[in-house]
C-alpha positions, -999 to 999 in steps of 0.1 A, spaced: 767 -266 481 743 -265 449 747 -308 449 734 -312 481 707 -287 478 698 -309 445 699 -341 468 681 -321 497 649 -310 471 653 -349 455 649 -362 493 621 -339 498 599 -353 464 604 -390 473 589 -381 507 562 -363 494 556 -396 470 558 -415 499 535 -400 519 507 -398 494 517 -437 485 507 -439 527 477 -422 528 463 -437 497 472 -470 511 457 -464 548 426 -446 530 421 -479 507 423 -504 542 398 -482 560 372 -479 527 379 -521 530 374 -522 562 338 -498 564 328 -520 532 331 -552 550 315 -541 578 285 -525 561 283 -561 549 286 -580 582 259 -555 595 237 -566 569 240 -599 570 252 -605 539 284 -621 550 287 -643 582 316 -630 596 349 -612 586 374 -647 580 349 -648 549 361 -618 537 395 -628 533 405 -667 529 431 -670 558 459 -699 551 485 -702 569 518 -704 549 532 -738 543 561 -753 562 592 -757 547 
């Protein structure tokens, strides 16, 4: 019983961990996101493909 209450509180703290890893991560794309378009509005960029240089992957 005491192991898997160990395991049970060592589940709990990586989903913690992962959840803050989530919301800093989802915070960060929509700080990118209200950045770029602070820029597009403002014309200092053209449009959003210049914010990030799409290229397709080669071909194998």
């Amino acid at each position: 019983m005491l192991t898997s209450q160990k395991w049970g509180g060592a589940q709990e703290n990586v989903n913690k961990f992962l959840l803050e890893i989530s919301n800093i991560f989802i915070e960060s794309l929509i700080l990118a996101s209200a950045d770029a378009l602070q820029l597009w509005r403002t014309g200092r960029i053209s449009s959003f493909a210049s914010v990030v240089d799409f290229q397709p992957l080669p071909v194998m």
